[in-house]
NUGU-982069 format. One record per residue: residue number from 0; chain; residue in three letters; x, y, z of N, C-alpha, C in turn. Coordinates in steps of 0.2 Angstrom, whole numbers, plus 2048, in hexadecimal, padded with zeros to 3 digits. Example, Ala and Ser with C-alpha at 12.3 -4.5 7.8 and 13.67 -1.06 7.14 Angstrom:
BEGIN
     n   chain   res   n.u   n.v   n.w   ca.u   ca.v   ca.w   c.u   c.v   c.w
     0       A   ALA   842   7E4   827    83E    7EA    827   842   7F0   827
     1       A   SER   840   7F5   823    844    7FB    824   840   800   827
# end
This chain:
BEGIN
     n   chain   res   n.u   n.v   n.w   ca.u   ca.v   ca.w   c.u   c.v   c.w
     0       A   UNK   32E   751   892    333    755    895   338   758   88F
     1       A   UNK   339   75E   890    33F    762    88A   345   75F   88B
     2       A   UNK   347   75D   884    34E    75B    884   354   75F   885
     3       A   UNK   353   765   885    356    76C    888   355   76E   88D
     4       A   UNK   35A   76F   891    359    770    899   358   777   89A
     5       A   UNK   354   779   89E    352    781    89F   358   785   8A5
     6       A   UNK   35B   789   89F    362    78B    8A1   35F   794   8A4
     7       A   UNK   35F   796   8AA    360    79D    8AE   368   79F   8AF
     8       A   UNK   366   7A4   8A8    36C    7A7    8AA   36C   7AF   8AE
     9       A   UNK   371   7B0   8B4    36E    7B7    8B7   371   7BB   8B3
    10       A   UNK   377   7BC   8AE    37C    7C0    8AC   378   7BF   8A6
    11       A   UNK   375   7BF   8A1    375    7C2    89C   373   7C8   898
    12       A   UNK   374   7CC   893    373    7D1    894   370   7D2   88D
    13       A   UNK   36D   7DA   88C    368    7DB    887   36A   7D9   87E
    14       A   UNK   370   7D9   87C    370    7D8    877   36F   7D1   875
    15       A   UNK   371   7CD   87B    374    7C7    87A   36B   7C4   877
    16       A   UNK   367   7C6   87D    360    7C2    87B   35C   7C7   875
    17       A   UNK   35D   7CB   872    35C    7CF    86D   35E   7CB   868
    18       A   UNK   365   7CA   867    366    7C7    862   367   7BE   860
    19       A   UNK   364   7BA   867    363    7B2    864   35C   7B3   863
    20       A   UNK   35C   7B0   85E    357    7AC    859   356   7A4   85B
    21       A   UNK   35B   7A1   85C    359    799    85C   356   797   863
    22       A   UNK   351   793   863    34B    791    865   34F   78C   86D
    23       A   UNK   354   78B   86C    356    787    86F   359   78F   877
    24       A   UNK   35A   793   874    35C    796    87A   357   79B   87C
    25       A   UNK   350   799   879    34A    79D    87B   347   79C   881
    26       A   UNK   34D   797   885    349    797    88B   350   79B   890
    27       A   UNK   351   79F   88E    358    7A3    893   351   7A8   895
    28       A   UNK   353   7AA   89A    34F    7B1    89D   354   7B6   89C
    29       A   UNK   351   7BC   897    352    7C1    897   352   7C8   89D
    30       A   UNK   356   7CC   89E    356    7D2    8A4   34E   7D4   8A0
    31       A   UNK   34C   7D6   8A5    346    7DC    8A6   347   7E3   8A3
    32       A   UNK   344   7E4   89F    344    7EB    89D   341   7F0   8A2
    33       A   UNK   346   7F7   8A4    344    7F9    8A9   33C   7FB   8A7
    34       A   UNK   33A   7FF   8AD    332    801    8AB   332   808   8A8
    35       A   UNK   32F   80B   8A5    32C    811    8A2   32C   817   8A9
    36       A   UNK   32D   816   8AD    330    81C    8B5   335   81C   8B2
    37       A   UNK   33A   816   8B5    341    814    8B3   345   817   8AF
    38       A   UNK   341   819   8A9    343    81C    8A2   343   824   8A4
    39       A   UNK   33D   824   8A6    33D    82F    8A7   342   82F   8AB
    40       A   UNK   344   82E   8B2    346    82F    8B4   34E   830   8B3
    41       A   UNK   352   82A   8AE    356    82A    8AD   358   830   8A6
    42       A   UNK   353   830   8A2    353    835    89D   353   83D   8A2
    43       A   UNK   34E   83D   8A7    34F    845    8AC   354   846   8AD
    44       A   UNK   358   840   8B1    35F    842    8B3   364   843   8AE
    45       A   UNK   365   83F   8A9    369    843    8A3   369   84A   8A1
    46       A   UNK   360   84C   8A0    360    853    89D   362   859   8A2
    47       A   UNK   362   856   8AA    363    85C    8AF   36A   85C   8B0
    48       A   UNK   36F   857   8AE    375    856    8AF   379   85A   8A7
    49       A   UNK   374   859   8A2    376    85D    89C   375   863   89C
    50       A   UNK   370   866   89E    36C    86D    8A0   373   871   8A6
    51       A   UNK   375   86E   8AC    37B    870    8B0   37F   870   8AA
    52       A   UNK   382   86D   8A8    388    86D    8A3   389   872   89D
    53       A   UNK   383   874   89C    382    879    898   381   881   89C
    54       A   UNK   380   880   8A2    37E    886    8A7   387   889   8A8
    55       A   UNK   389   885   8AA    390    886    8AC   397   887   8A7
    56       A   UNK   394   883   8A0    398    887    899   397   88E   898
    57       A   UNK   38F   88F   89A    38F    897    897   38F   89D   89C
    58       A   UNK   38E   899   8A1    392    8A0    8A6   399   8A0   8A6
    59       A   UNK   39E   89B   8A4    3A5    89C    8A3   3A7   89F   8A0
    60       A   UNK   3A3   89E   897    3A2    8A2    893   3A2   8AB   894
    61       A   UNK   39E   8AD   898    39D    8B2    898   39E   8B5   89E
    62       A   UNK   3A2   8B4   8A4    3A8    8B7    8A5   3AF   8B4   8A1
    63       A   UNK   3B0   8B3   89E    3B6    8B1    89A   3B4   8B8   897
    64       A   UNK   3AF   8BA   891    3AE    8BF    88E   3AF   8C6   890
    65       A   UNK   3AD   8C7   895    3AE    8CD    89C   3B3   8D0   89B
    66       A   UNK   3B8   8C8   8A0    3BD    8CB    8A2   3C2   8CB   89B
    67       A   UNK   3C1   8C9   896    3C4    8CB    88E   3C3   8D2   88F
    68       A   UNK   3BD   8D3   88D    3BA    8DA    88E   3BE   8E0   890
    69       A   UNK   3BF   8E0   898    3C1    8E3    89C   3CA   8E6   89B
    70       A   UNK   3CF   8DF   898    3D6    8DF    89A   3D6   8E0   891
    71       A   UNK   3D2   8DE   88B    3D4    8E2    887   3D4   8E9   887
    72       A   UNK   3CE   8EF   889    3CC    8F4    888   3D4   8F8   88B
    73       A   UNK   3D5   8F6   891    3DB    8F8    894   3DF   8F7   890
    74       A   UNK   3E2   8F3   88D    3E7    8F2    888   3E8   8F5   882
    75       A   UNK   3E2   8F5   880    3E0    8FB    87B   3E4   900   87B
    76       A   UNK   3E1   905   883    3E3    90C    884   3EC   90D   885
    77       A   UNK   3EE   907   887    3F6    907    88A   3F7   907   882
    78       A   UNK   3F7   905   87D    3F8    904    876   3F9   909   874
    79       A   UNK   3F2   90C   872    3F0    912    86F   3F6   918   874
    80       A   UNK   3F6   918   87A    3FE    91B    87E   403   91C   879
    81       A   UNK   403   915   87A    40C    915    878   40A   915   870
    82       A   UNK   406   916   86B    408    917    865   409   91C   863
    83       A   UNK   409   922   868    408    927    865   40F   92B   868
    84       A   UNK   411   926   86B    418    92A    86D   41F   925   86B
    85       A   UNK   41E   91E   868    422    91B    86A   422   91A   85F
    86       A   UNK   41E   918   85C    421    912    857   41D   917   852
    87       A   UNK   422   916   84E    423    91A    845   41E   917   843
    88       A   UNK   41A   91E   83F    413    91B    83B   416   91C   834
    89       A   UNK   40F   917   831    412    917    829   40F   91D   826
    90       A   UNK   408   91C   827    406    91F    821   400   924   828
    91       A   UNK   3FA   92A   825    3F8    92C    82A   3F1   928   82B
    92       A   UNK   3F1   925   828    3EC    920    828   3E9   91B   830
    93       A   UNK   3EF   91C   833    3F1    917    83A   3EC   919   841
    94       A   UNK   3E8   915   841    3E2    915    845   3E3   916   84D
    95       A   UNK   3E1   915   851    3E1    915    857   3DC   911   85C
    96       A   UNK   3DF   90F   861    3DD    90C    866   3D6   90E   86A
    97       A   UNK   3CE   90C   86B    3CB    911    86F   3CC   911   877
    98       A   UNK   3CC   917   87A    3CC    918    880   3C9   90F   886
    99       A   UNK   3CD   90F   88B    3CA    90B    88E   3C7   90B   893
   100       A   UNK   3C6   911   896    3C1    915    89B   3BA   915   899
   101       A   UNK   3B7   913   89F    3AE    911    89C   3AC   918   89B
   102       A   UNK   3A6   917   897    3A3    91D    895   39E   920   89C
   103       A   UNK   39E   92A   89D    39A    92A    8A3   393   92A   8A1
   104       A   UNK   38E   923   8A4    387    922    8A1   383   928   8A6
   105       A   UNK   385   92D   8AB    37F    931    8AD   37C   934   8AB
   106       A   UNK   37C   936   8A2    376    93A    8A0   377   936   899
   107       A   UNK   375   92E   89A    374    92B    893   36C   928   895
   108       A   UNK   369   926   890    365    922    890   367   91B   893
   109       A   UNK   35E   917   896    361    911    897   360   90D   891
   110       A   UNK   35E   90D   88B    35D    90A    886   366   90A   881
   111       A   UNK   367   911   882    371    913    87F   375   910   882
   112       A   UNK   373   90E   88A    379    90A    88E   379   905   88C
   113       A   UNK   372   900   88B    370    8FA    88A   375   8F9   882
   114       A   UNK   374   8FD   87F    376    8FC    877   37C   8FD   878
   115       A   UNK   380   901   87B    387    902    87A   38B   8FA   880
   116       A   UNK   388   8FA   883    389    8F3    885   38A   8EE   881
   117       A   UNK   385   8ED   87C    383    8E8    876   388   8E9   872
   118       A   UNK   38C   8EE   873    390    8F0    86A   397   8ED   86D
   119       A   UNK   395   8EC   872    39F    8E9    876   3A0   8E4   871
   120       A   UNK   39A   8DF   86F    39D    8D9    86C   39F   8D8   865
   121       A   UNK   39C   8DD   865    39E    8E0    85B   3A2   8E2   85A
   122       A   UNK   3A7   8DF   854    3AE    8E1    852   3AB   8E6   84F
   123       A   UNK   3B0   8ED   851    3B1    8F5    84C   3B8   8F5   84B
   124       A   UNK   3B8   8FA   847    3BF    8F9    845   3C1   8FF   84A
   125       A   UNK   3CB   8FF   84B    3CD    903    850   3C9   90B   84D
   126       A   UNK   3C9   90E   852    3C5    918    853   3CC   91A   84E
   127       A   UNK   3C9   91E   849    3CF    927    846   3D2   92B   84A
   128       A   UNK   3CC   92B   850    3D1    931    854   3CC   92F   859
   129       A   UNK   3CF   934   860    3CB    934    867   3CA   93C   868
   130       A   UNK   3C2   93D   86A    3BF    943    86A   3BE   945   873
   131       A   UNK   3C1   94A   875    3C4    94B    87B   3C1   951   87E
   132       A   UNK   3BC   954   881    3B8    959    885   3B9   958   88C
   133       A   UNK   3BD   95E   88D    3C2    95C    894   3BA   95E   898
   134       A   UNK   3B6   965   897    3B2    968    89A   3AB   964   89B
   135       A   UNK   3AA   960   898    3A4    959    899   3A8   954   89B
   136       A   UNK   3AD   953   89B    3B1    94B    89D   3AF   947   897
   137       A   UNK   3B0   949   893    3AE    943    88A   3B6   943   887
   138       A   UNK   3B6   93B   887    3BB    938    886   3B8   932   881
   139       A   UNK   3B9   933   87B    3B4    92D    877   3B8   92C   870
   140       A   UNK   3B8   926   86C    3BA    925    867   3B8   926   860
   141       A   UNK   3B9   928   85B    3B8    92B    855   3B7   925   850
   142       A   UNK   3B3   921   84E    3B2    91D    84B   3B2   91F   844
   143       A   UNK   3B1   919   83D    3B1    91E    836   3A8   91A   838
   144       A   UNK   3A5   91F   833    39D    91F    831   39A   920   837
   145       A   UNK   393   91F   835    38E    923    83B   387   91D   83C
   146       A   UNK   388   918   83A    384    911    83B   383   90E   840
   147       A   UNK   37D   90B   844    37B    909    84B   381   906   84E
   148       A   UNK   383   903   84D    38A    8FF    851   390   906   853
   149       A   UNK   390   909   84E    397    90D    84E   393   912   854
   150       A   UNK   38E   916   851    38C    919    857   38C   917   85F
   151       A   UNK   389   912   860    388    90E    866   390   90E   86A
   152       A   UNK   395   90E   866    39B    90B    869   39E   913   86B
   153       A   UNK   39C   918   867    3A2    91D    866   39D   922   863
   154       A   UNK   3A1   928   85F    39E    92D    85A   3A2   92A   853
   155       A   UNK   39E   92C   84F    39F    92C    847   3A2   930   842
   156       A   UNK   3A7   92F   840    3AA    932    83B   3A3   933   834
   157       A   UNK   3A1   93B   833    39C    93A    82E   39E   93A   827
   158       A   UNK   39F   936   823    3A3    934    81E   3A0   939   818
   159       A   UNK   3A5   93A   814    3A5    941    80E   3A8   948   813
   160       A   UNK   3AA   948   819    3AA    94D    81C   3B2   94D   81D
   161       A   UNK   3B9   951   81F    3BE    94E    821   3C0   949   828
   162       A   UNK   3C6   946   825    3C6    941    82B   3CA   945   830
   163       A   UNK   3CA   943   835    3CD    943    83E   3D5   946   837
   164       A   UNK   3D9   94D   83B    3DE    94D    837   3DF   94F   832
   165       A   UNK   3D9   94F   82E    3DC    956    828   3DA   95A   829
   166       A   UNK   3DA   95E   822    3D7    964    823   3D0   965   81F
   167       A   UNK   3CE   96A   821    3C7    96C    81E   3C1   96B   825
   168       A   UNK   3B9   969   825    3B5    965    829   3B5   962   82D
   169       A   UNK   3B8   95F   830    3B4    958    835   3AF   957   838
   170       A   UNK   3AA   951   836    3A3    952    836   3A4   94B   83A
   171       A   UNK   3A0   94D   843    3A0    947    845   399   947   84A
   172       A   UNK   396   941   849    38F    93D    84A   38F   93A   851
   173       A   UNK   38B   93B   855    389    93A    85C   383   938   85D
   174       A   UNK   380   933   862    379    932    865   378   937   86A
   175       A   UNK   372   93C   86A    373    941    870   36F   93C   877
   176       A   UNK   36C   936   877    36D    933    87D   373   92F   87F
   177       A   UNK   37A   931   87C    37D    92B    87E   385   931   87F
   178       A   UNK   38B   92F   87A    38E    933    87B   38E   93D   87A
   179       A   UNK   389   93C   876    388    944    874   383   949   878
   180       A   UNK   381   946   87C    37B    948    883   380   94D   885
   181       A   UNK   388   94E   888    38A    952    889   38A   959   885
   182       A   UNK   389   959   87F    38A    95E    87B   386   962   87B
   183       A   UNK   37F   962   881    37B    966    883   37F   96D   889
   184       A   UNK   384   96B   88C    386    96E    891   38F   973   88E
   185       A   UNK   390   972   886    395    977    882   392   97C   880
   186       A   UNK   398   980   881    396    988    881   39B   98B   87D
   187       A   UNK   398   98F   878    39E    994    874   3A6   994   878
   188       A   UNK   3AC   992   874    3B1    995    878   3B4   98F   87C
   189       A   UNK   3B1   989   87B    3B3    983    87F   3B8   97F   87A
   190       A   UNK   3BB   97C   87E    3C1    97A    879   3C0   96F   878
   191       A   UNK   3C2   971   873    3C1    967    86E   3C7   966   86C
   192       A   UNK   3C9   95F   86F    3D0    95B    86B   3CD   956   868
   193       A   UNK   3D1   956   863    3D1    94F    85F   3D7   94B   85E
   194       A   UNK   3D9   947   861    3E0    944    85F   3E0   940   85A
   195       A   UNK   3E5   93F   857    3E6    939    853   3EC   937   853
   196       A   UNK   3EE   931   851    3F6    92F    852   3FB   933   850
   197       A   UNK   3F8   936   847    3FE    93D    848   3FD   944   84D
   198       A   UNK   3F8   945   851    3F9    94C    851   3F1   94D   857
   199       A   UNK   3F1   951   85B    3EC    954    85F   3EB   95B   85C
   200       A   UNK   3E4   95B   859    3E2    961    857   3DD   966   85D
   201       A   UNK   3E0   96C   860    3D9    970    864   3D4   974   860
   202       A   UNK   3CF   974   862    3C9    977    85F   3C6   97A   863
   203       A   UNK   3C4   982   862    3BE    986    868   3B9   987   863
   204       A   UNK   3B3   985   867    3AC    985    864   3A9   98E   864
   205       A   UNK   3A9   98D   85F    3A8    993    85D   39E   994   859
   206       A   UNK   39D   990   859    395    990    857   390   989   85A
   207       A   UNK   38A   98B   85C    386    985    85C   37F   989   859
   208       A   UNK   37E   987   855    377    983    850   371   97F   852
   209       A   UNK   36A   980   851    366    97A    84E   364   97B   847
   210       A   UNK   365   974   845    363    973    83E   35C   970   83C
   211       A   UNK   35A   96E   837    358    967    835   35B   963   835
   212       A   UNK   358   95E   833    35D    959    833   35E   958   82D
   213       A   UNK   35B   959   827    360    95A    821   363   962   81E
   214       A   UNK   363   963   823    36A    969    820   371   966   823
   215       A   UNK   373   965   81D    37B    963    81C   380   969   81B
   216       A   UNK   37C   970   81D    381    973    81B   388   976   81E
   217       A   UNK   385   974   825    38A    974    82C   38F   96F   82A
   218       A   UNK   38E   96A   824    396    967    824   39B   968   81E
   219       A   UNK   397   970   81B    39D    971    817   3A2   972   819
   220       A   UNK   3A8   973   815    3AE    976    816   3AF   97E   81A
   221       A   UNK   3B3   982   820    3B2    986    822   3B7   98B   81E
   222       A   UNK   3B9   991   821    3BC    994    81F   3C4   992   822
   223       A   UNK   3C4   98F   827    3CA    98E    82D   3C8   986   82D
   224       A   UNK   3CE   981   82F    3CC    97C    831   3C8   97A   838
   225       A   UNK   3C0   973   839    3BB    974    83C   3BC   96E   83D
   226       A   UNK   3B5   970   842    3B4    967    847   3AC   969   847
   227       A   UNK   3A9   965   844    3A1    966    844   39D   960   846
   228       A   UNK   39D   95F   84E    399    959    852   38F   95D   84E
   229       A   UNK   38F   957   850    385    957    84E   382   950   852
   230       A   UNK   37D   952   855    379    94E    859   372   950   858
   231       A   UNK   36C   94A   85A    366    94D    859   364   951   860
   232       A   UNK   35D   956   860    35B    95B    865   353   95B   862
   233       A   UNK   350   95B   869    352    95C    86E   355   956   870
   234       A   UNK   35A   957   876    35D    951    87A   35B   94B   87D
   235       A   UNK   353   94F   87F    350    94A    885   34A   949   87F
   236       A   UNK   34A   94A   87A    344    949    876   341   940   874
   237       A   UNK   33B   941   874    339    93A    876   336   937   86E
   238       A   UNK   33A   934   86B    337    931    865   33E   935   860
   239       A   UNK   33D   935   858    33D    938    852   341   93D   858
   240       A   UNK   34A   941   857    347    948    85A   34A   94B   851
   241       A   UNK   344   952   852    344    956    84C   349   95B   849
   242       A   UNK   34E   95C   84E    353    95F    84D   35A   95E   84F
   243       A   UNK   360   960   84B    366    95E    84B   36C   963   850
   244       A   UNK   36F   961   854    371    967    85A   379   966   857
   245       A   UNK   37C   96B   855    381    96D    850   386   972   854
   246       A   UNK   38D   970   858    391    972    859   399   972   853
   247       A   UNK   399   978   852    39E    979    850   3A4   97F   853
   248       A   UNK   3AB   97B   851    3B0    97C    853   3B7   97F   84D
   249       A   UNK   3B9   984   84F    3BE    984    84B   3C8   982   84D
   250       A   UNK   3CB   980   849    3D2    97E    84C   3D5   985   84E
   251       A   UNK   3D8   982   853    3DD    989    859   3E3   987   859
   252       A   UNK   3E5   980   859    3EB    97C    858   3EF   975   858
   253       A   UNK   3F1   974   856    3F3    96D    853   3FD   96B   856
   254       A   UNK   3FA   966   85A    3FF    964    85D   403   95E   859
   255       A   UNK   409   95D   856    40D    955    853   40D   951   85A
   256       A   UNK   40C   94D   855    40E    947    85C   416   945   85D
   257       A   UNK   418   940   85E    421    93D    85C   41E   939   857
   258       A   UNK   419   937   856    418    930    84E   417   937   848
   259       A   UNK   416   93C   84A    417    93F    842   41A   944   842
   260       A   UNK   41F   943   848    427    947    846   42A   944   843
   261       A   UNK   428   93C   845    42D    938    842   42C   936   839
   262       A   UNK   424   937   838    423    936    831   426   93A   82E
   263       A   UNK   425   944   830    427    948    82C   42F   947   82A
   264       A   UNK   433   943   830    43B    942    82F   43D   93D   829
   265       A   UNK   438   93A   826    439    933    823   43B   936   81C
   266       A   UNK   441   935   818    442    937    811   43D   934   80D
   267       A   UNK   43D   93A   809    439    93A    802   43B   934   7FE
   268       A   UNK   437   92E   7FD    439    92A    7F7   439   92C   7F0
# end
């Protein structure tokens, strides 16, 4: 007979029989290791309890983004408002707010919708001016370069050409699927604003052109101060299109704002 009495114990638990070695307590009975079921099972339910918890981060996420979206764009346009009537600019350099009215998609492509969508999430830097067609209902922002993002979001300042507000050229870049698709339906004699913090410039179109697409010559300097929109044609064209549809405009007149009353009032250092 063992000189060690055979001790059942119902509480003990895994570490404890894992970690004795001495021979004397080799007769304790150990818990059962659950079975191989027992194990998927509780492994399934973790990963669908992690999978929900993950379901429900990213849709919060992405109405959280939205309505971001939504209550800045408005905030914007109230800004870009009051900046142009309320607070002293420094220098004319002073950018502006883009419009927060969605753009009209009925004669965009659905590939431009798709992308102008996609460009919400990419920082641009605030628009130079807002390009305004009362006659098409085009309300859009003037961004600087003419790069897939810029485009997608707005039109493009085409750079070597003058900027929004001086004088000489202004040479500004469009997708004709997206905001420039209107520029199918201007007519000699139609009138173009271009605001900027200091000033609202009028423009009547006075010429429209096709080019190639490497004649730059439409964005020389005129003889009068210009506005020379450029988009590709045909409009509906499917692929590569091989010609450039070139509306130009010359200035009729130029309105100050209160922001460059008040620059012009500022003594000479």
């Amino acid at each position: 007979m063992s000189l060690v009495p055979k001790l059942r114990t119902a509480n003990v638990d895994m570490a404890t029989c894992r970690a004795t070695t001495w021979p004397a307590l080799a007769i304790i009975d150990c818990p059962k290791l659950p079975s191989n079921g027992l194990l998927k099972m509780h492994f399934a339910s973790r990963i669908q309890s992690l999978l929900f918890i993950v379901g429900v981060a990213l849709i919060g996420t992405y109405m959280a983004a939205y309505v971001h979206k939504e209550v800045l764009s408005r905030a914007q346009l109230r800004q870009f408002n009051r900046s142009r009537i309320e607070a002293p600019v420094e220098t004319k350099e002073t950018l502006l707010a883009a419009p927060a009215s969605k753009p009209d998609f009925r004669f965009w492509s659905e590939k431009r919708i798709a992308e102008y969508e996609e460009s919400l999430a990419r920082n641009v830097d605030p628009p130079l001016a807002l390009l305004h067609i009362s006659k098409v209902q085009l309300d859009v922002p003037v961004l600087e370069g003419t790069d897939d993002v810029t485009l997608n979001r707005g039109v493009g300042h085409i750079v070597g050409t003058a900027r929004p507000g001086e004088e000489g050229n202004i040479g500004i870049a469009g997708h004709r699927d997206g905001f420039f698709r209107v520029l199918k339906d201007i007519d000699p004699g139609d009138t173009i604003e271009l605001v900027t913090p200091l000033r609202t410039n009028k423009f009547t179109v006075d010429r429209i052109v096709l080019v190639r697409p490497d004649d730059v010559s439409v964005l020389q300097p005129r003889s009068v101060g210009s506005l020379t929109l450029v988009t590709c044609y045909p409009f509906y064209f499917i692929g590569s299109a091989p010609q450039r549809y070139i509306v130009q405009a010359s200035l009729v007149e130029s309105d100050r704002t209160a922001s460059e009353n008040q620059e012009l009032k500022k003594p000479n250092k």
